[in-house]
Backbone bond lengths (Angstrom), bond angles and torsions (degrees), N, CA, C in turn:
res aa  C-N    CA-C-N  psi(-1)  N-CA   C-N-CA  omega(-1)  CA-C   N-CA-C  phi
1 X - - - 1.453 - - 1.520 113.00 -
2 X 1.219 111.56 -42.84 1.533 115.15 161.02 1.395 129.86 -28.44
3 X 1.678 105.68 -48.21 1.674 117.69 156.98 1.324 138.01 -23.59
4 X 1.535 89.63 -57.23 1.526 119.26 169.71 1.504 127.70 -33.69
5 X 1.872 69.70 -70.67 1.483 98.13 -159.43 1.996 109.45 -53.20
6 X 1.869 96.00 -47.39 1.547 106.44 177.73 2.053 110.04 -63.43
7 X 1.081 83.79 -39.40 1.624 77.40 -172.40 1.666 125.65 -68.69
8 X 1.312 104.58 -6.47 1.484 137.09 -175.73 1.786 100.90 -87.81
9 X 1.294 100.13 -52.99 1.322 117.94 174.82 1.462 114.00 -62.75
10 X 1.173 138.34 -46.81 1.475 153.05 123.74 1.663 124.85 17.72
11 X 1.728 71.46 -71.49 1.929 78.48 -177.73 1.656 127.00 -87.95
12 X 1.713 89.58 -14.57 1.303 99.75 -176.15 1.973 103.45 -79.31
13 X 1.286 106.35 -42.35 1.608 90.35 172.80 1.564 112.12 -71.31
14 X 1.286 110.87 -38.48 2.018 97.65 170.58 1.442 120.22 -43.07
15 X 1.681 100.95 -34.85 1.465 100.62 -177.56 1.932 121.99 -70.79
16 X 1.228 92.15 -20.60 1.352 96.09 167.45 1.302 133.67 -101.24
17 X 1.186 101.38 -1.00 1.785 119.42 167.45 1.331 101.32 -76.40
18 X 1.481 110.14 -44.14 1.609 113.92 -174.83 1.837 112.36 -42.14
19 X 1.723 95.55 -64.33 1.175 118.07 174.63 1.939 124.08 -40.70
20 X 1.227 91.60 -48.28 1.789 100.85 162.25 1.383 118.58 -52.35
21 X 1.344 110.33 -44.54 1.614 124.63 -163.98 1.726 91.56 -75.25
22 X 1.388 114.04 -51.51 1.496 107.92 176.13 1.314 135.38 -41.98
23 X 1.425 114.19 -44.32 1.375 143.91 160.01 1.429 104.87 -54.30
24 X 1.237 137.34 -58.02 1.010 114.28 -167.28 1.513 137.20 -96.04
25 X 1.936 95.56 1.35 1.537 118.78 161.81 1.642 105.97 -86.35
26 X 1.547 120.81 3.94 1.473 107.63 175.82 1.326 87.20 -111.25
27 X 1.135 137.13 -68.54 1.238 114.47 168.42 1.993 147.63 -6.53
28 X 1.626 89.90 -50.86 1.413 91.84 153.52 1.270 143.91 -109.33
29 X 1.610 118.73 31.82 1.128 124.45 -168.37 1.392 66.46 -127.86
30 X 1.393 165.13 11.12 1.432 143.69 -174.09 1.551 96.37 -122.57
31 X 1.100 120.72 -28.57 1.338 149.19 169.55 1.361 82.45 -54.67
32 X 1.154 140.79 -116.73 1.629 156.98 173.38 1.862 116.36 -5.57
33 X 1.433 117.72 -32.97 0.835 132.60 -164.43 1.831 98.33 -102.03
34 X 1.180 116.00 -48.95 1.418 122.26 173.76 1.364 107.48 -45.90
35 X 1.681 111.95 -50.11 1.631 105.62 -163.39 0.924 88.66 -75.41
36 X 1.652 156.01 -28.08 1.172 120.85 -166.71 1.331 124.38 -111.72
37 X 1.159 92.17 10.63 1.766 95.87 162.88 2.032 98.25 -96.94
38 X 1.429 117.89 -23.74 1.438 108.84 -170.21 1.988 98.53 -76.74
39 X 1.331 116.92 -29.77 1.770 118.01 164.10 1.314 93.28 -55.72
40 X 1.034 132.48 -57.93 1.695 127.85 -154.92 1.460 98.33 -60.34
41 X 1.190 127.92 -53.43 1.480 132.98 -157.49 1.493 109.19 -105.90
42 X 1.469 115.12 28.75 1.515 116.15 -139.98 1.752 120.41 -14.90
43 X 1.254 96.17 96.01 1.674 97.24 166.93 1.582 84.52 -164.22
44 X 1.002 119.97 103.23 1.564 126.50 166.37 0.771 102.04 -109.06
45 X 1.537 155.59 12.15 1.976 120.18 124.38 1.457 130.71 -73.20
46 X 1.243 108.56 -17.00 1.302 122.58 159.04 1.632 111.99 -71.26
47 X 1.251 124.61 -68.96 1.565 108.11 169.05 1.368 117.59 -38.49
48 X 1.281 127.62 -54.22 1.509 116.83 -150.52 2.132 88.57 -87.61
49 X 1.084 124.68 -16.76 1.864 113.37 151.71 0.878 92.89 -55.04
50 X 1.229 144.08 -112.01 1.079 153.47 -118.54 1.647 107.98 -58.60
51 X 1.164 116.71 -63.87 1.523 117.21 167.33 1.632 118.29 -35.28
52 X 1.609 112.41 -38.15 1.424 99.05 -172.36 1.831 88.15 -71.43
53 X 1.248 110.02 -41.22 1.666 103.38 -158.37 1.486 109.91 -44.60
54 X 1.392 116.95 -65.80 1.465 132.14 159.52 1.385 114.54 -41.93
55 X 0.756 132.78 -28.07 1.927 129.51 173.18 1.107 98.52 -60.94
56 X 1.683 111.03 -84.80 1.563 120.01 168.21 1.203 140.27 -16.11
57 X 1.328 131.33 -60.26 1.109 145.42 118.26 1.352 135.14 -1.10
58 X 1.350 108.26 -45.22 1.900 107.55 -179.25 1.725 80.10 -103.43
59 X 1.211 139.13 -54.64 1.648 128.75 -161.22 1.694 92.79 -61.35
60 X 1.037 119.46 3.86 1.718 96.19 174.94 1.388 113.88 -123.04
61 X 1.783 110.43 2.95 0.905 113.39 177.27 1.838 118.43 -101.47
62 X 1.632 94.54 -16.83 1.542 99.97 -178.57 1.503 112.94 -51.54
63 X 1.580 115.96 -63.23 1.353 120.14 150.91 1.745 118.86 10.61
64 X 1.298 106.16 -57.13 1.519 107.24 -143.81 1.324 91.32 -97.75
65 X 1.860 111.95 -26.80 1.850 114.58 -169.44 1.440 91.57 -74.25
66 X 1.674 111.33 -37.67 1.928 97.46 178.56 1.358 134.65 -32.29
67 X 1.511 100.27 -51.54 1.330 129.34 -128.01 1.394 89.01 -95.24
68 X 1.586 114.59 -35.11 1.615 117.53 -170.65 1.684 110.40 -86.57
69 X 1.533 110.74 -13.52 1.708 110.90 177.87 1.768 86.80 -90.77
70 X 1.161 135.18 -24.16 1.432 106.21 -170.90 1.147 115.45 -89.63
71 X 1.654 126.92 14.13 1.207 137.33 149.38 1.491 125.78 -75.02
């Protein structure tokens, strides 16, 4: 039963490592996407806000779109 118990324990911190890793690949693709819409519109502190906000935001939401198709 011990098995269990660790291997349970296992997936549940992988699962939140996952979640970190998500965040921080939306983060830098929003990062990337901000500056170049903030060159486009010249205001690149406003793009690269906004990009982290929206990065953040979808990397914490992928998580949840997973979780509901593997049902």
């Amino acid at each position: 039963m011990d098995h269990n118990k660790n291997t349970d324990e296992h997936i549940e911190e992988n699962s939140e490592n996952e979640t970190d890793d998500n965040i921080g690949v939306g983060i830098g693709v929003g990062i990337a996407l901000g500056a170049a819409f903030g060159l486009i519109f010249d205001n690149l502190a406003l793009g690269m806000g906004l990009g982290i906000a929206i990065g953040a935001a979808i990397g914490t939401a992928l998580p949840a779109s997973k979780k509901s198709k593997k049902k």
